[in-house]
C-alpha positions in Angstrom: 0.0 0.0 0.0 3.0 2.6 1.0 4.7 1.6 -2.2 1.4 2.1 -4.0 0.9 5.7 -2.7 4.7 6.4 -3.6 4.1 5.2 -6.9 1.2 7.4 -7.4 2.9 10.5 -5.8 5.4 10.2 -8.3 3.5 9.7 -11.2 1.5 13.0 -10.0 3.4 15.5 -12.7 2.5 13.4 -15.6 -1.3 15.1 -15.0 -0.4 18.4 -12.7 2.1 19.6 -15.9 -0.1 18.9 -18.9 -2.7 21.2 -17.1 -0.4 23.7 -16.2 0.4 23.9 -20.0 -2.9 24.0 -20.7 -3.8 26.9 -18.4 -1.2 29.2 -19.6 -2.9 29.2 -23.4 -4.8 32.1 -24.0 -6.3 32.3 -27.8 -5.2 35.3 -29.2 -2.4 36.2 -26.9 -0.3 33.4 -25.9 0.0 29.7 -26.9 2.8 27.2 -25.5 5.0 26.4 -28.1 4.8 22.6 -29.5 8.4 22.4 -28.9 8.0 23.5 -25.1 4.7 21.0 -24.6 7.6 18.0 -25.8 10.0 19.1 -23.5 7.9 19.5 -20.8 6.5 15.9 -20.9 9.9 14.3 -21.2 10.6 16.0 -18.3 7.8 14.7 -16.0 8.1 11.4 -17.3 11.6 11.4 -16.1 11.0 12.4 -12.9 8.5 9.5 -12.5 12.0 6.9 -12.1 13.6 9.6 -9.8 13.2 7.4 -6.9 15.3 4.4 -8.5 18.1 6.6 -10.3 17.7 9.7 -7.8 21.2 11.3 -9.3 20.8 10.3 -13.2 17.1 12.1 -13.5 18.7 15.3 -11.6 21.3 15.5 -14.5 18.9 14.7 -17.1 16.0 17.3 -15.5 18.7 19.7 -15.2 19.7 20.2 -19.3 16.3 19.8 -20.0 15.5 22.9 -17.9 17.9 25.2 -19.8 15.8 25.0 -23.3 12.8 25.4 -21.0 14.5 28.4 -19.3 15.4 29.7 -22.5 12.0 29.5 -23.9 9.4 32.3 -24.3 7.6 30.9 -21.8 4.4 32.6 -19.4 2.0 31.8 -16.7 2.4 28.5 -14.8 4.0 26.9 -17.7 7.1 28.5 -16.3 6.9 26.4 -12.7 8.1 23.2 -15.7 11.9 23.7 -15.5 11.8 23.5 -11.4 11.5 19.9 -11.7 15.0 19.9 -11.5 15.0 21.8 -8.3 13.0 18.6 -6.6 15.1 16.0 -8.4 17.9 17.9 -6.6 16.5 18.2 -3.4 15.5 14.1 -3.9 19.5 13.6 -4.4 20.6 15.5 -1.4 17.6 13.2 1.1 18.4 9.8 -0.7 22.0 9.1 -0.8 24.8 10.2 1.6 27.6 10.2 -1.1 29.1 13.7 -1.2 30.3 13.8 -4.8 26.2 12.8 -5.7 25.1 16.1 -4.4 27.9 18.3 -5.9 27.1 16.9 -9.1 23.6 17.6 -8.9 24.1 20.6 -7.7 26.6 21.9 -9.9 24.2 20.6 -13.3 21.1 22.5 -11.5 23.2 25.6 -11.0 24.6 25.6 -14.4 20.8 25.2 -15.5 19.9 28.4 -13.3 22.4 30.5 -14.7 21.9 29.1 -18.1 18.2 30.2 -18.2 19.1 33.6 -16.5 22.0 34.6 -19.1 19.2 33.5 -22.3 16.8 35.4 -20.2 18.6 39.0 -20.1 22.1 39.1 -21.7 22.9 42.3 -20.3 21.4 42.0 -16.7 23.1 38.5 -16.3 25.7 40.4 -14.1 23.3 42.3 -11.7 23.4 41.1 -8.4 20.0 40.0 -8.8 21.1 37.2 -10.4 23.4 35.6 -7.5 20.2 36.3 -5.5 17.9 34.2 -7.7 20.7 31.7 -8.3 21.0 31.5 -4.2 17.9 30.8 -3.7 16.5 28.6 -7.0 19.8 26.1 -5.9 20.2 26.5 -1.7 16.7 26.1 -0.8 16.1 22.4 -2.5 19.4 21.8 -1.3 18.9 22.6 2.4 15.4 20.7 2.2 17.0 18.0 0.6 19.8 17.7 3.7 17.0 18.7 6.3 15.2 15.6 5.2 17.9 13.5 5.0 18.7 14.2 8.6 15.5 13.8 9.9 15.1 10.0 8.2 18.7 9.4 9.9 17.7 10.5 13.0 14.1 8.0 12.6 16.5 5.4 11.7 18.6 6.0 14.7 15.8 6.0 16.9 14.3 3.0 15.5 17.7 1.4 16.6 17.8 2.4 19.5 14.1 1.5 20.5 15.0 -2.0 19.4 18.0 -2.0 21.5 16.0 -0.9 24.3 13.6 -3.4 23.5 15.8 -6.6 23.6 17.9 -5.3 27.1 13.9 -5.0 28.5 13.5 -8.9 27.2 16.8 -10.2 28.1 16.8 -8.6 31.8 13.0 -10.1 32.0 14.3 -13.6 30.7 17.1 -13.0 33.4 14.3 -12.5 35.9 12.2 -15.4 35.0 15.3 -17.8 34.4 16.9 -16.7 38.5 13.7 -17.3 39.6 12.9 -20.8 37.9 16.9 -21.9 39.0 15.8 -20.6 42.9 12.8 -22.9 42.5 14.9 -25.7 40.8 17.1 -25.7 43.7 14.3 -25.8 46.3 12.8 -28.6 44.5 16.0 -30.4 44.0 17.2 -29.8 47.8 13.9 -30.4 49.2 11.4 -32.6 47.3 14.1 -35.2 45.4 16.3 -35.4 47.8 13.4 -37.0 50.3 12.0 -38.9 47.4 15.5 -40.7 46.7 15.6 -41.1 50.2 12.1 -42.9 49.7 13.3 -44.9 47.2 16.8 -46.2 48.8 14.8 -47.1 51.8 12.6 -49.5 49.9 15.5 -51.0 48.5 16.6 -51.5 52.1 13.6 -53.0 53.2 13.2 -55.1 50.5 16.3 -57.2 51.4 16.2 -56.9 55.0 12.5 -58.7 54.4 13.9 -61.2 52.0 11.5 -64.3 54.0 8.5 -62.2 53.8 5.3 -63.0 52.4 5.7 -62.6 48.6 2.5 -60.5 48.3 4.8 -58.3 50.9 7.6 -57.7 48.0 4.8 -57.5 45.5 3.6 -54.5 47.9 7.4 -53.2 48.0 8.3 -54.2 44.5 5.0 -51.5 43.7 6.1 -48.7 45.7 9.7 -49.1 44.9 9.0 -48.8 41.1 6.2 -46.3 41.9 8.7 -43.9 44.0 11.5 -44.5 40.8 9.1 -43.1 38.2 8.1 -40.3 40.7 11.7 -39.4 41.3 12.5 -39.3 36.6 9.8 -37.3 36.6 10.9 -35.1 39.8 14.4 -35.0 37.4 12.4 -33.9 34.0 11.1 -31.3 35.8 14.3 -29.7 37.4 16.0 -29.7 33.7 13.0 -28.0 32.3 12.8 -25.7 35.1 16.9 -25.1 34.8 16.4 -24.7 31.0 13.1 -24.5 29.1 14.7 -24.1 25.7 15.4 -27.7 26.5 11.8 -28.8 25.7 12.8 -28.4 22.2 15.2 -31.3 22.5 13.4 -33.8 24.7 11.8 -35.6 21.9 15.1 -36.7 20.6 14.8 -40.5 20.7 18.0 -42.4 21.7 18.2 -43.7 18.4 19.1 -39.7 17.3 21.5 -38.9 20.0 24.5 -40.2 17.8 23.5 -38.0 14.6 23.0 -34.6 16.9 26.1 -35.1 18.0 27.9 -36.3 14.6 25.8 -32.5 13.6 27.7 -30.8 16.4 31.6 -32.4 15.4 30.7 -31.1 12.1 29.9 -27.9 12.6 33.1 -27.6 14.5 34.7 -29.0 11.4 33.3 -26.4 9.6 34.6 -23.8 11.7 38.3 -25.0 10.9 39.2 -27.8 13.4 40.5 -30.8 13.3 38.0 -33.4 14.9 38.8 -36.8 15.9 35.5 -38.4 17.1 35.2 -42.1 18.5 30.7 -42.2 19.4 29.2 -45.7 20.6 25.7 -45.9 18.0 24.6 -47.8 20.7 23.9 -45.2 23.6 20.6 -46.5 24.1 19.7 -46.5 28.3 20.0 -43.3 29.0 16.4 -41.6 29.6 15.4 -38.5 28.3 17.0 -36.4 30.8 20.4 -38.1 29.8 19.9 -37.9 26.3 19.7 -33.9 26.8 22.2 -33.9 29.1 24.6 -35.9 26.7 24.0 -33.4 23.9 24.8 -30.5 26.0 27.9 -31.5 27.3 29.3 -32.1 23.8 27.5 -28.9 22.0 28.8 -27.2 25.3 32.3 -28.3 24.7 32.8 -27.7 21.4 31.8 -24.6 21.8 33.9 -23.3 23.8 36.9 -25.2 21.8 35.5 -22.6 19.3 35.4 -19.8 21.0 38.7 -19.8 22.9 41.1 -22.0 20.5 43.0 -21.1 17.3 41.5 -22.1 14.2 43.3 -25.2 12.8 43.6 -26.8 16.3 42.5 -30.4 17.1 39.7 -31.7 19.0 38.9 -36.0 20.0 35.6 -36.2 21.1 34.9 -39.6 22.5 31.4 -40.7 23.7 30.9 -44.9 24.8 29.7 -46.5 27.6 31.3 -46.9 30.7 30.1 -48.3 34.4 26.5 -48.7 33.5 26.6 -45.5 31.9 27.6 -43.2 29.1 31.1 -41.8 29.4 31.8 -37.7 27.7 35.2 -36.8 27.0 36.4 -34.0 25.1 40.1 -32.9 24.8 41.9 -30.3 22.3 45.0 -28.3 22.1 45.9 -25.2 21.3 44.1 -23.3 24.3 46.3 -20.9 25.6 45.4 -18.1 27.8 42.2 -17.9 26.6 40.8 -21.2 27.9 37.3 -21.4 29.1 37.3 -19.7 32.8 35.7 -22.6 35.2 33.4 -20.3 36.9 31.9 -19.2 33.5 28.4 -19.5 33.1 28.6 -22.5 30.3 30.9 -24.5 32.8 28.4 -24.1 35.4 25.2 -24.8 33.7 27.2 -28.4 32.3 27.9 -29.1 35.9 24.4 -28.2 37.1 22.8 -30.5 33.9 25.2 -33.1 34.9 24.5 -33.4 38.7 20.8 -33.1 37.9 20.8 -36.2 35.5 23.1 -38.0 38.3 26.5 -38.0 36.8 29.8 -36.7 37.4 32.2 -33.6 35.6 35.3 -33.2 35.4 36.5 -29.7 33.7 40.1 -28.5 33.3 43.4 -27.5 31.9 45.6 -30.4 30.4 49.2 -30.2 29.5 48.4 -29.7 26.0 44.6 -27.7 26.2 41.9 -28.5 27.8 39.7 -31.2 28.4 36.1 -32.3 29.4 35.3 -36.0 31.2 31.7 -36.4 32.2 29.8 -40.0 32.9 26.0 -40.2 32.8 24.2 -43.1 34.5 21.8 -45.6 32.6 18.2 -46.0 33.7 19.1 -48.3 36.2 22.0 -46.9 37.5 20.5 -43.3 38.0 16.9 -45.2 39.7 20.0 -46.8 42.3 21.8 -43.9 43.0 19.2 -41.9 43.1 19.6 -38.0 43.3 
């Protein structure tokens, strides 16, 4: 619709000058010229491609307007030449190349004093004419820069709005993300630590009642399983609670834990690394709160191998099972002194993933870079531990 209207507005002297044309005929006294009506639509229909080759029409509405200058013009038929003093004024609001608006200008003062000098040879001198050429050129000038400022400075603002905008969601998404990890940690320090509790007592009882009535370890066998489920779930929720962009990943099936992660060597490839990668296909076990976890720790590490190690460096990434579990390590060389600082935030939030889902983490310097060990239990090892 905008471009519509533009289209329109531009189109507008194609009508306004034929009817200027015709309202300076008077029968008897005056009639514009044939030669004038040509010029004069040539230069309208011009002007109607000003907006796509802003400098280009100036220059070309500019000679036209010294035959229309010199012409025997009257009425409003001699408003036609001034095209050239908008297409000059569009030049100096559209484009921010100096040697654009000198040109333009310098062609639509040439045209000024052009018309003036075939107006009155022997006035051309007065200082009339500096007046008129002042004005006819430095007003559509000074419009032209006035406007140009004033669309830099929306432009500016615009920026800055937006800039305002995202600080406003990213301290709100701060906000919300310190409150859910304070709730996270209540729930994790309160609620599953009672529930594992629950849980490792059942076990207990379960053996210390190894001559009970079998409908008694049918009873136990129940809640034991009942309280395991309860405590996954307890898990699921923590992770979602630490990270709800997580969600996204949870339906990952076991079966694609192998192929996100060969996605994540490659991109490091990409990036310029050398990537020596050893991944069990078979890392099936781990529930779904491992399987995120896994992918973490290995998108985690590779990022930062990216962000703090030379280009051309070298990177093993090894992922197999180990103690009933999945085993992360991820080694490279090449860090210097801009290895990843241990108290940064993407150390911290694999430590927190990892404890959550059970495991253990090991982060650190080696004598050659840096390197990343983390073990994730299986099903059944997590529902023994319990956490």
């Amino acid at each position: 619709m905008h471009r519509d209207l533009r289209l329109l507005g531009r189109c507008v002297p194609l009508v306004l000058v034929p009817l200027m044309l015709l309202a300076s005929n008077f029968p008897g006294e005056y009639r514009v010229p044939a030669g004038y009506w040509l010029l004069s639509m040539a230069a309208a229909a011009v002007f109607v491609v000003g907006d796509r080759w802003p400098l280009p029409v100036s220059v070309v509405l500019s000679a036209l307007a010294v035959p229309l200058f010199a012409a025997d013009a009257w009425g409003l038929s001699e408003l036609v030449p001034y095209l050239g003093a908008v297409s000059l004024a569009e030049v100096a609001m559209r484009t921010h190349r100096t040697w654009q608006v000198v040109t333009a200008t310098a062609c639509w003062t040439g045209a000024v004093l052009a018309g003036t000098w075939a107006d009155s040879h022997s006035d051309f001198w007065r200082p009339a004419t500096a007046v008129g050429a002042v004005a006819y050129v430095g007003l559509p000038l000074l419009l032209g820069l006035y406007l140009r400022a004033q669309r830099d400075l929306a432009v500016t603002y615009r920026a800055q709005a937006a800039v305002a905008e995202s600080r406003r969601a990213d301290a709100e998404l701060h906000v919300r993300a310190a409150e859910r990890s304070a709730l996270a940690r209540e729930l994790h320090d309160l609620v599953a630590h009672h529930m594992a509790s629950i849980v490792l007592r059942i076990g207990v009882a379960r053996h210390v009642l190894a001559d009970a009535d079998p409908r008694v370890h049918g009873v136990l066998d129940d809640v034991h399983a009942t309280a395991s489920d309860a405590l996954a779930d307890i898990r699921r929720l923590l992770v979602a609670l630490r990270d709800p962009a997580l969600g996204e990943v949870a339906l990952v099936e076991s079966d694609a834990v192998p192929t996100e992660i060969a996605a994540a060597i490659e991109r490091t490839r990409a990036a310029g690394f050398t990537v020596s990668a050893e991944v069990d296909r078979d890392l099936g076990g781990l529930d779904a709160i491992g399987r995120l976890t896994l992918l973490r720790v290995v998108q985690e590490s590779l990022t930062n191998v990216m962000k703090h190690t030379d280009p051309g460096g070298s990177v093993a990434v090894t992922v197999a099972r180990r103690s009933a579990g999945i085993a992360v390590r991820v080694t490279d060389t090449g860090h210097g002194a801009g290895a990843p600082n241990p108290a940064g935030h993407g150390v911290i939030g694999m430590g927190e993933r990892v404890e959550l889902a059970g495991g253990t983490l090991d982060v650190g310097p080696t004598e050659h870079g840096w390197e990343v060990d983390a073990w994730l239990p299986g099903v059944s090892a997590a529902s023994e531990t319990g956490h």
